[in-house]
C-alpha positions as CSV (number, residue, x, y, z in Angstrom):
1,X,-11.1,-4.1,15.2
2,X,-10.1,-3.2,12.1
3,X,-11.0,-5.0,8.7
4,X,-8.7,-3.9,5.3
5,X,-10.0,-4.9,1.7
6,X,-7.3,-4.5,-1.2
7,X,-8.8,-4.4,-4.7
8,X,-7.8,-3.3,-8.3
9,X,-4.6,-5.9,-9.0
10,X,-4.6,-7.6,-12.6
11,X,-2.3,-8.0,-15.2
12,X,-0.8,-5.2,-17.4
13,X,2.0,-5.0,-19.5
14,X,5.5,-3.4,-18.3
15,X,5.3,0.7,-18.6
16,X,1.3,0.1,-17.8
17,X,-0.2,1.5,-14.4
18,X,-2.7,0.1,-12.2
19,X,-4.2,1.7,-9.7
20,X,-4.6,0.0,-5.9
21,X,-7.6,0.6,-3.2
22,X,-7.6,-0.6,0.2
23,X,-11.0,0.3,2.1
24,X,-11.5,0.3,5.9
25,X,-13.7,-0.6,8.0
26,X,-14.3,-1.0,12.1
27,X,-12.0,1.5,13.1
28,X,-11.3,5.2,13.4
29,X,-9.3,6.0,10.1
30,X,-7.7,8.9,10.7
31,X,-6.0,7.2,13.9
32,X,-4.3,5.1,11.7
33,X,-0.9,5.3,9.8
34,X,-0.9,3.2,6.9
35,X,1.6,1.2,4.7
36,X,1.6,-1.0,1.2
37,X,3.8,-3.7,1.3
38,X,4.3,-6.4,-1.2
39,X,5.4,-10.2,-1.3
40,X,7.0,-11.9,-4.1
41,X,6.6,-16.1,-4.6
42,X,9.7,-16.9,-2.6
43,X,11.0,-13.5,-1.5
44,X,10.4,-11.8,2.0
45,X,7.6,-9.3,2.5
46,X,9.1,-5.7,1.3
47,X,8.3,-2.4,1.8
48,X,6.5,-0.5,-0.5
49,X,4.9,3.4,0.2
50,X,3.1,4.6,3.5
51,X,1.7,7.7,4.9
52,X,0.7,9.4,8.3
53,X,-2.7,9.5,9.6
54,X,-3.2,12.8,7.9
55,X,-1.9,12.8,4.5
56,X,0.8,15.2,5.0
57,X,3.9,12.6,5.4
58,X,4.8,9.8,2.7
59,X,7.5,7.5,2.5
60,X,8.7,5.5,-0.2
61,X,10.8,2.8,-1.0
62,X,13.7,3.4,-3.2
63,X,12.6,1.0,-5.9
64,X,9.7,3.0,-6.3
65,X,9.7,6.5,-6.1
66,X,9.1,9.1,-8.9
67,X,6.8,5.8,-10.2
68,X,4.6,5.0,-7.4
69,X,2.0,8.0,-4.9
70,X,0.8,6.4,-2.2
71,X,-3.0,9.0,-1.1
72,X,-5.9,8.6,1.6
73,X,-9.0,9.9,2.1
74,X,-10.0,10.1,5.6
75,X,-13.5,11.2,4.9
76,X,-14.0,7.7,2.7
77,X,-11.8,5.6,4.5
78,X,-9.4,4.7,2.0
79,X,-5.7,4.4,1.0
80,X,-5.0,3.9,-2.5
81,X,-1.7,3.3,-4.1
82,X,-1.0,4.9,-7.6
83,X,1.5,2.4,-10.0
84,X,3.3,4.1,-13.1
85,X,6.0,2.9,-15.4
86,X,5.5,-0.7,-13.9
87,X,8.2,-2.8,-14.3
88,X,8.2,-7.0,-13.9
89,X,9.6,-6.9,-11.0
90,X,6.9,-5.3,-9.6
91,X,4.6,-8.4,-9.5
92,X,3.6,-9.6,-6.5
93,X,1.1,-10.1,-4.1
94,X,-0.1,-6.3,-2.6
95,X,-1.1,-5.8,0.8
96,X,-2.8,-2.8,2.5
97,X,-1.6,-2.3,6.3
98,X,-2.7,0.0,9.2
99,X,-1.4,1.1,12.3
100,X,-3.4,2.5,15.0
101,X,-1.3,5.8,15.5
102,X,-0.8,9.2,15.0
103,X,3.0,9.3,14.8
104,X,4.0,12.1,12.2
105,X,5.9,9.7,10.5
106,X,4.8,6.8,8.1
107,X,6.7,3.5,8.9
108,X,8.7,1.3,7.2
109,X,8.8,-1.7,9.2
110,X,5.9,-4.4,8.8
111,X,6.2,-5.6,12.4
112,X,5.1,-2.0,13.4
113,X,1.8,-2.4,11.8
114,X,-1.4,-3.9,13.6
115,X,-3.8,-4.8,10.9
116,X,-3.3,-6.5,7.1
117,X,-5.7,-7.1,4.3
118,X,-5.3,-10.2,2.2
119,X,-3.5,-8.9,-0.6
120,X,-4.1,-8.1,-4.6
121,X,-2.1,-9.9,-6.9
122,X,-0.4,-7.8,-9.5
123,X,1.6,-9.1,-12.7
124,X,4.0,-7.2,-14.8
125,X,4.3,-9.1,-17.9
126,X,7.3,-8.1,-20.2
């Protein structure tokens, strides 16, 4: 039903930024909480930043905050996820999720969400 396309990953130094995108497609967007989790090699899937169907909720992991805004924009269908002060443990594999609800509350939990894109690879050399 619903199709999610990460893009802008790379490699940048530590204290770099990069900048995330995750366009949708196939569903209503503004039904749809959404969520950036990420994956080291070895390491269990972790939770990242996500925000409610309408913009006015975020939630962010501890690890991140004050570095990292998660934003959408309903009208283009896209999430993007904003990356300051990177550190190395930052790299890993990026993925864009979506939940088809209109809860006023983002989620943390990866089993609540219906929909994943196949990930960006990001690298935080030091």
């Amino acid at each position: 039903q619903v199709q999610l396309v990460e893009s802008g990953g790379g490699l940048v130094q530590a204290g770099g930024s990069l900048r995330l995108s995750c366009a949708a497609s196939g569903g209503s967007f503004s039904s749809y909480g959404m969520g950036w989790f990420r994956q080291a090699p070895g390491k269990e899937r972790e939770f990242v930043a996500a925000i409610n169907w309408s913009g006015s909720s975020t939630v962010y992991a501890d690890s991140v905050k004050g570095r990292f805004t998660i934003s959408r924009d309903n009208a283009k269908n896209t999430v993007s996820l904003q990356m300051n002060s990177l550190k190395p443990d930052d790299t890993a594999v990026y993925y864009c999720a979506a939940r088809y609800s209109r809860s006023p509350r983002p989620k943390t939990t990866g089993d609540l969400y219906d929909y994943w894109g196949q990930g960006t690879q990001v690298t935080v050399s030091s």
